[in-house]
Backbone bond lengths (Angstrom), bond angles and torsions (degrees), N, CA, C in turn:
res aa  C-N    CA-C-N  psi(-1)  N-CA   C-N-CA  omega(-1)  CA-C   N-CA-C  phi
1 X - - - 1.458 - - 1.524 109.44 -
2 X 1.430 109.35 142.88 1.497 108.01 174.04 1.355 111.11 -89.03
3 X 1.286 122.41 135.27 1.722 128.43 -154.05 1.457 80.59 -129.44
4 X 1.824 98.95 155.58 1.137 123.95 177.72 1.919 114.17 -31.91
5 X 1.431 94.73 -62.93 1.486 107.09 158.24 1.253 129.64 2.23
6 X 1.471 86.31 -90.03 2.084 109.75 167.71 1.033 85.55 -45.84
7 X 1.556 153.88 -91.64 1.116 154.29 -165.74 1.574 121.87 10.36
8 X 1.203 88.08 -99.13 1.192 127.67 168.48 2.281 109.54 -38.79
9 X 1.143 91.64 -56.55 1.808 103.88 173.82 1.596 122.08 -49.82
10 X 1.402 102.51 -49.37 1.538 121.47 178.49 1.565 91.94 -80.37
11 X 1.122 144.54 -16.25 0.939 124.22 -175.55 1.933 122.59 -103.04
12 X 1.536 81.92 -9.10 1.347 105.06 164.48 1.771 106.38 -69.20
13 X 1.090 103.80 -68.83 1.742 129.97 -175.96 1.593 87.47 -34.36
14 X 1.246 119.67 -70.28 1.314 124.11 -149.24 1.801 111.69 -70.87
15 X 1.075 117.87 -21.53 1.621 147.44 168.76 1.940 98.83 -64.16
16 X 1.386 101.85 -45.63 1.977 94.54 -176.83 1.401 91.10 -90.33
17 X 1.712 138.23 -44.68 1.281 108.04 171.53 1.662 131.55 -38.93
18 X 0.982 91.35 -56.49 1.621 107.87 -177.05 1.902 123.25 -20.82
19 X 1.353 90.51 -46.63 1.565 104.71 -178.68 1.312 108.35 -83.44
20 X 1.284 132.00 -10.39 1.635 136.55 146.47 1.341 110.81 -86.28
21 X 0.934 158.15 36.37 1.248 146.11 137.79 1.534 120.68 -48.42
22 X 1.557 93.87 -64.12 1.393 119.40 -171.49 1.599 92.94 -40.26
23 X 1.917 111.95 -65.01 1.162 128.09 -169.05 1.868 121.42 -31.04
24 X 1.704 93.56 -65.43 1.453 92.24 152.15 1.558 147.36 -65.62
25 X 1.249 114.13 -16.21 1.478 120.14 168.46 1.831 108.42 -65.05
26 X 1.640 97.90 -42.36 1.659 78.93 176.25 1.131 145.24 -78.78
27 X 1.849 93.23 -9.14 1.733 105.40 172.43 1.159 86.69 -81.63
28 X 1.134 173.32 34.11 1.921 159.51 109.56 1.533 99.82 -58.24
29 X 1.651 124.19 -54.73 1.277 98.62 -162.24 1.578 110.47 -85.47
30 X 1.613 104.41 -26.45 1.934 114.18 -171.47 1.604 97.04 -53.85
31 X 1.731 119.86 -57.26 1.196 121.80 -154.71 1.362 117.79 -57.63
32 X 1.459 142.37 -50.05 1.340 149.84 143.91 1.825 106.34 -9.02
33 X 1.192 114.96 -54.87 1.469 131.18 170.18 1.803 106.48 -16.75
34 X 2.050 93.13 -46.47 1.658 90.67 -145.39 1.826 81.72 -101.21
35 X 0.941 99.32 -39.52 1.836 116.01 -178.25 1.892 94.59 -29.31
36 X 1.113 106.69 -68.13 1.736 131.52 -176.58 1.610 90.77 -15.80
37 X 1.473 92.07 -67.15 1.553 113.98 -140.06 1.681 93.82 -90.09
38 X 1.790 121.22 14.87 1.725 114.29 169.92 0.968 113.13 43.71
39 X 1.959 109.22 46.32 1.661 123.35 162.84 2.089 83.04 -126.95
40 X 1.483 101.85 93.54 1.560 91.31 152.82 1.609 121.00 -115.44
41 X 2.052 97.22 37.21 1.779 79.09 -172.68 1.740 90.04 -93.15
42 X 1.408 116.75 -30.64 1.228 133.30 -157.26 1.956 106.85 -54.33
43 X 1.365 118.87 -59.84 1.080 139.00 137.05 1.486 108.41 4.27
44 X 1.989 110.20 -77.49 1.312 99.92 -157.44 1.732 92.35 -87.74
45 X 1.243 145.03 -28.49 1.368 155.55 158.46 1.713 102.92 -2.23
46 X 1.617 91.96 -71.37 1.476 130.15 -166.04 1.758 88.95 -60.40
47 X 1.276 118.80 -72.80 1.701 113.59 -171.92 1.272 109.06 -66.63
48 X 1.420 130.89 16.83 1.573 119.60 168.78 1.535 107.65 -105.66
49 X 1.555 95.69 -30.08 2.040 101.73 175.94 1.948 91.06 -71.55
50 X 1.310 148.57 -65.97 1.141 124.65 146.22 1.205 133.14 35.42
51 X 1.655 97.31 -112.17 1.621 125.61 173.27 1.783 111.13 -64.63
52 X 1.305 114.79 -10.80 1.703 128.66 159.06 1.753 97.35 -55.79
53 X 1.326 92.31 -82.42 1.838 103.07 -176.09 1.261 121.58 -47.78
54 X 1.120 116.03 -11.69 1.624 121.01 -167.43 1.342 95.55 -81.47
55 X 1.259 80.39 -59.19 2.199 92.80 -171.44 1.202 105.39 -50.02
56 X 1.548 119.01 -56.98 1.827 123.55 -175.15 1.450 115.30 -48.50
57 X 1.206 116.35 -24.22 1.313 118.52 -179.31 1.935 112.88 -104.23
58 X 1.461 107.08 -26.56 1.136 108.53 167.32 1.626 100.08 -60.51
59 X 1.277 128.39 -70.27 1.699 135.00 -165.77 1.667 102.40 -51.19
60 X 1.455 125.93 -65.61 0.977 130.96 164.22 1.877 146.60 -26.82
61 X 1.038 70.71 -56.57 2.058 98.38 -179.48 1.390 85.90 -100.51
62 X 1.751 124.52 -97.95 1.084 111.59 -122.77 1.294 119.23 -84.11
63 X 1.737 118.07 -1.35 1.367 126.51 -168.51 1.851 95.42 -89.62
64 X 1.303 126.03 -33.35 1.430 123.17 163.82 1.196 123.11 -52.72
65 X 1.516 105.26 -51.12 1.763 105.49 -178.00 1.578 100.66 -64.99
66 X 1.135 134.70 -22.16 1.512 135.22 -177.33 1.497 104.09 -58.05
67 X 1.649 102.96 -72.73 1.172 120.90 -177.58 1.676 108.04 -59.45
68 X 1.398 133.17 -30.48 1.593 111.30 166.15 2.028 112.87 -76.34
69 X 1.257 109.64 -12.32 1.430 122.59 -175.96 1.708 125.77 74.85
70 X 1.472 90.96 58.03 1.098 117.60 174.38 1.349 100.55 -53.97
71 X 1.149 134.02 147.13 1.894 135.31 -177.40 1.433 100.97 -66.65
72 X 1.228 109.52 -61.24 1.748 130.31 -162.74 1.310 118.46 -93.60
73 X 1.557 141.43 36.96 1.243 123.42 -173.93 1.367 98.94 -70.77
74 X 1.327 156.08 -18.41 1.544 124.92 -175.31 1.303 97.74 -76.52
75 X 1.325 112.67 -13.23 2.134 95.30 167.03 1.918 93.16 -58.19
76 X 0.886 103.35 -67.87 1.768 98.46 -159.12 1.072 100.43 -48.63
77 X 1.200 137.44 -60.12 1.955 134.08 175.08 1.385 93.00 -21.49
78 X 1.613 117.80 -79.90 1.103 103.21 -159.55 1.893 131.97 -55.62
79 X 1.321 95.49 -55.97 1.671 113.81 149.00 1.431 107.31 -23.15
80 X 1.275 135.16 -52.44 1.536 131.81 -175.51 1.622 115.10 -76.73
81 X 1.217 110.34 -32.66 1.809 129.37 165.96 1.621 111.38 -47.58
82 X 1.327 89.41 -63.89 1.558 105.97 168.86 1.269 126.11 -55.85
83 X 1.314 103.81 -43.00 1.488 98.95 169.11 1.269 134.31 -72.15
84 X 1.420 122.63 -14.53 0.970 131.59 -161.85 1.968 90.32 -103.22
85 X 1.025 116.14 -52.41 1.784 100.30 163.26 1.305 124.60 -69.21
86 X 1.091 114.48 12.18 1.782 110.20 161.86 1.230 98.82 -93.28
87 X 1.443 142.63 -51.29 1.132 160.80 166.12 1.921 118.76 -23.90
88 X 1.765 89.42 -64.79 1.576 103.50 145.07 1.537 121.80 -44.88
89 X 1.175 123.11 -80.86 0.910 125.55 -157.32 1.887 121.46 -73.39
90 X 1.344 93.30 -4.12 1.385 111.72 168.21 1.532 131.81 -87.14
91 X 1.184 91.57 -29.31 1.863 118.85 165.47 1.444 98.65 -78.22
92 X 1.525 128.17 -47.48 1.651 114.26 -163.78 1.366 94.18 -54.91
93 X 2.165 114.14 -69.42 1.151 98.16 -156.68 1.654 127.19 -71.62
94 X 1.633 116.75 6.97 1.328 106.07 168.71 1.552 111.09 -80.98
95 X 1.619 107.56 -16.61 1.390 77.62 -169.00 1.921 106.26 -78.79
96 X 1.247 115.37 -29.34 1.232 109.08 173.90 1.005 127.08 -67.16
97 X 1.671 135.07 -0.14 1.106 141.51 168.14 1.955 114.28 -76.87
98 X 1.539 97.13 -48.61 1.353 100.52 159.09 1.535 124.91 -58.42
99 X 1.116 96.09 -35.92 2.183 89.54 -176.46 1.597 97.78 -88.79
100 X 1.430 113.14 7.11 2.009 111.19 163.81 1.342 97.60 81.26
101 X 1.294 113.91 -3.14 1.861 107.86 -175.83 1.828 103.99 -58.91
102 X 0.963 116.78 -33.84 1.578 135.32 -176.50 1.360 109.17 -97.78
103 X 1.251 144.23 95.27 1.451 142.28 119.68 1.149 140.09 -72.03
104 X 1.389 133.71 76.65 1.556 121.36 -179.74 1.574 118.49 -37.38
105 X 1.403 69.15 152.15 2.656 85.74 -172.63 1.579 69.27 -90.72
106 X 1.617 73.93 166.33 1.479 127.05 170.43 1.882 83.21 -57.45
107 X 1.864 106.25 153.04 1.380 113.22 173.92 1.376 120.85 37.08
108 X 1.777 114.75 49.70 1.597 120.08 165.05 1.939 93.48 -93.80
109 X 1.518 97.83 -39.06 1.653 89.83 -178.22 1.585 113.72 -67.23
110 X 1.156 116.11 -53.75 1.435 110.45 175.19 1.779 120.07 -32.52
111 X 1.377 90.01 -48.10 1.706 90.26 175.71 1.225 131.47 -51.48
112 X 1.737 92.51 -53.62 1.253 118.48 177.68 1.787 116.96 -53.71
113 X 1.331 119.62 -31.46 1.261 112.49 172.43 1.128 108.62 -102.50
114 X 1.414 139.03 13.74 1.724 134.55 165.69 1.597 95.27 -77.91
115 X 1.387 114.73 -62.34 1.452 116.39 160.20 1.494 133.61 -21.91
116 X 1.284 120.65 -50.97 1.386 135.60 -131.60 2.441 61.98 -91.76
117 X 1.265 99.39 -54.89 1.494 118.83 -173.20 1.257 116.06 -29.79
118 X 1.472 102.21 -59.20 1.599 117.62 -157.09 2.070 90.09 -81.28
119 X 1.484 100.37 -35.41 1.606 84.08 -169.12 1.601 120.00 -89.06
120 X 1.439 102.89 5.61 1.608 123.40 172.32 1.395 90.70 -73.83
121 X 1.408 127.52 -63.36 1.201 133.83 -163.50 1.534 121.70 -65.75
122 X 1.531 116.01 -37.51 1.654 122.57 157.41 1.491 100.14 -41.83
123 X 1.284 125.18 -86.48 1.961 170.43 -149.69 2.083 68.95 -33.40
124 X 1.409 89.43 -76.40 1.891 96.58 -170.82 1.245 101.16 -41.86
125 X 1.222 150.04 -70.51 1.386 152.77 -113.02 1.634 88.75 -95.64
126 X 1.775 114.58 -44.99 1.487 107.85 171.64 1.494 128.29 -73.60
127 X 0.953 107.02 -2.14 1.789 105.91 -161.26 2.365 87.58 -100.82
128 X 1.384 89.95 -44.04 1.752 99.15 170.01 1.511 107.53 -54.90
129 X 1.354 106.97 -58.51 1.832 102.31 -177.91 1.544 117.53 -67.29
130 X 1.730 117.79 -24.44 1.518 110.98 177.92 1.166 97.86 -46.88
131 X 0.988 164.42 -45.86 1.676 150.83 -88.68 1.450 121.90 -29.51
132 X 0.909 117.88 -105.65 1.654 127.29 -166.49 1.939 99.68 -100.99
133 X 1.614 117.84 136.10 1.318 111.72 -174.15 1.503 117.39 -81.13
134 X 1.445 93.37 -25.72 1.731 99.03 172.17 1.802 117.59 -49.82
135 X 1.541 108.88 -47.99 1.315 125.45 -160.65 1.603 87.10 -59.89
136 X 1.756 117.70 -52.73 1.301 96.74 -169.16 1.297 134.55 -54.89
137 X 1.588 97.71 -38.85 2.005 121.00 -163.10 2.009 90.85 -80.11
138 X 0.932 120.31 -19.12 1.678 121.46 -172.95 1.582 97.91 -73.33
139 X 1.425 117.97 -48.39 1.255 112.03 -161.72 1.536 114.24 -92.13
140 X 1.280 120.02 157.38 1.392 148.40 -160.12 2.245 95.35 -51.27
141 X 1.265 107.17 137.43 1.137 106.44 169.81 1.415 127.50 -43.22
142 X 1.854 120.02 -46.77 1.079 122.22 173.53 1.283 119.42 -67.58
143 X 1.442 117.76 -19.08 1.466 119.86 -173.33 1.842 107.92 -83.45
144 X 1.387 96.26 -23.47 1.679 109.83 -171.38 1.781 90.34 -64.93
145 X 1.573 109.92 -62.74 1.371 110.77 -162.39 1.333 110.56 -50.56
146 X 1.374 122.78 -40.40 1.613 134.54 -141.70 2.032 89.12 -89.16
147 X 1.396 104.95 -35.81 1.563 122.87 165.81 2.084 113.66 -41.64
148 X 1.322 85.65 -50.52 1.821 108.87 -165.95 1.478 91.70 -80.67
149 X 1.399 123.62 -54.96 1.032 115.20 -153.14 1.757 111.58 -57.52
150 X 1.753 105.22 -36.43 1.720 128.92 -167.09 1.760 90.82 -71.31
151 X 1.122 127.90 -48.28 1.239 120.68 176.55 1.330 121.15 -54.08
152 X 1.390 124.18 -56.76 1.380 133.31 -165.92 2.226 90.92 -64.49
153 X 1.485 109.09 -54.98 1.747 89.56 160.62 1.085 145.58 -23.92
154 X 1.357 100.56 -60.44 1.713 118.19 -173.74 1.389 97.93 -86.74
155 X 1.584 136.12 -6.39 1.709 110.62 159.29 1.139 92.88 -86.99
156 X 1.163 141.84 -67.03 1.505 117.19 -161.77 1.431 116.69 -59.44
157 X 0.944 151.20 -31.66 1.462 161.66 132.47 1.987 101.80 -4.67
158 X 1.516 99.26 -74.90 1.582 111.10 161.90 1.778 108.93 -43.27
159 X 1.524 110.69 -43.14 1.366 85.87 -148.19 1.560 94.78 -88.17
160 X 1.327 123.04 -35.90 1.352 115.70 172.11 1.662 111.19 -53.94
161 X 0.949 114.16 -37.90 1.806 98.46 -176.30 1.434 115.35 -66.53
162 X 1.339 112.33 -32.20 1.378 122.77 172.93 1.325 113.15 -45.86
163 X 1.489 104.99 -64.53 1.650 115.93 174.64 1.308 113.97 -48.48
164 X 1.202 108.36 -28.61 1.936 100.37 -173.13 1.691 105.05 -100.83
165 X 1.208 118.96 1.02 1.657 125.79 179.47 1.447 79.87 -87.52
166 X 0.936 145.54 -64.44 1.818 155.27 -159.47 1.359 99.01 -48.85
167 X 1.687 123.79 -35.34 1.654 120.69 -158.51 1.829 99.59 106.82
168 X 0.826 118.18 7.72 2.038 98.42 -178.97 1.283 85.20 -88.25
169 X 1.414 91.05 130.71 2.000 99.78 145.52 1.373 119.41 -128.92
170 X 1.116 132.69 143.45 1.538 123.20 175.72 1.036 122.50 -33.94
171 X 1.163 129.23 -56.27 1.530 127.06 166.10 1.519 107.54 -35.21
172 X 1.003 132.90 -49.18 1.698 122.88 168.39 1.424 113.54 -41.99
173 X 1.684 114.77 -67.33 1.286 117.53 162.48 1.295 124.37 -23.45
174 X 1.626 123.22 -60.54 1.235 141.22 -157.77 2.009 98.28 -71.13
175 X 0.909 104.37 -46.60 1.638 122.99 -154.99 1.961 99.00 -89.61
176 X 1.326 108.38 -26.31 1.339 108.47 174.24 2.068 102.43 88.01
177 X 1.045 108.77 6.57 1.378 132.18 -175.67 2.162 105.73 -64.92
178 X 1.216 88.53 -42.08 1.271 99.12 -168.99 1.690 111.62 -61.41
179 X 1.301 114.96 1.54 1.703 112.41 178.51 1.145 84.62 -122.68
């Protein structure tokens, strides 16, 4: 049976994924970058210095904190995953920034911090509505979903208003205006 516990653990895990997401989405969009241009050694080069760091810090960090009995090492597993595609994905886009393949437009930063805004402001609104883990795992399955479902609303609800307190309007979207 999955007990509050598990609960609570995976939900740890899933909290250090989270901040790699981003990390991996850009090795999907950076890598194509080099593909274009019939450089795919650079690409896999770049994800072996990566999966290099991952390990160094997996052997390093997280196999010690194991062995002193750290509560949470699959937080650090994950934390080390992550790190190692930020790492990636930080090397792709410098290197295409150096070969000029990459120039940011005018208003990539602006975006970038209406964003950074609106998803500070979701992130809050969910971590306030999780509340207590008992309340969730106590109550009735349908009540859990109907629970998840009102949350996942009210961030996007949050996160679109955010965006439009910032100045986005669709028409930016639509028009390509918004960078």
């Amino acid at each position: 049976k999955f007990s509050d516990r598990d609960v609570q653990m995976a939900s740890y895990a899933l909290m250090a994924y989270s901040w790699g997401l981003l990390a991996f989405s850009l090795v999907k969009v950076l890598a194509p970058g080099y593909f274009a241009r019939q450089d795919t050694k650079t690409p896999v080069r770049v994800a072996l210095i990566g999966l290099g760091i991952n390990m160094a810090i997996n052997l390093f960090i997280v196999l010690p904190a194991y062995w002193a009995g750290f509560p949470i090492p699959h937080v650090l597993l994950a934390t080390a995953t992550c790190t190692g595609a930020a790492i990636n994905s930080f090397l792709l886009w410098r290197g295409l920034k150096r070969a000029g393949v990459y120039t940011p437009r005018v208003g990539w930063r602006a975006l970038l911090l209406r964003a950074l805004f609106a998803n500070t402001a979701m992130a809050s609104l969910l971590w306030w509505l999780g509340g207590n883990l008992a309340a969730w795992t106590a109550s009735a399955p349908l009540a859990r979903a109907a629970r998840l479902a009102g949350c996942i609303a009210a961030a996007a609800v949050v996160y679109f208003a955010a965006l439009y307190v910032t100045g986005m309007r669709v028409r930016h979207l639509r028009s390509g205006a918004a960078v």
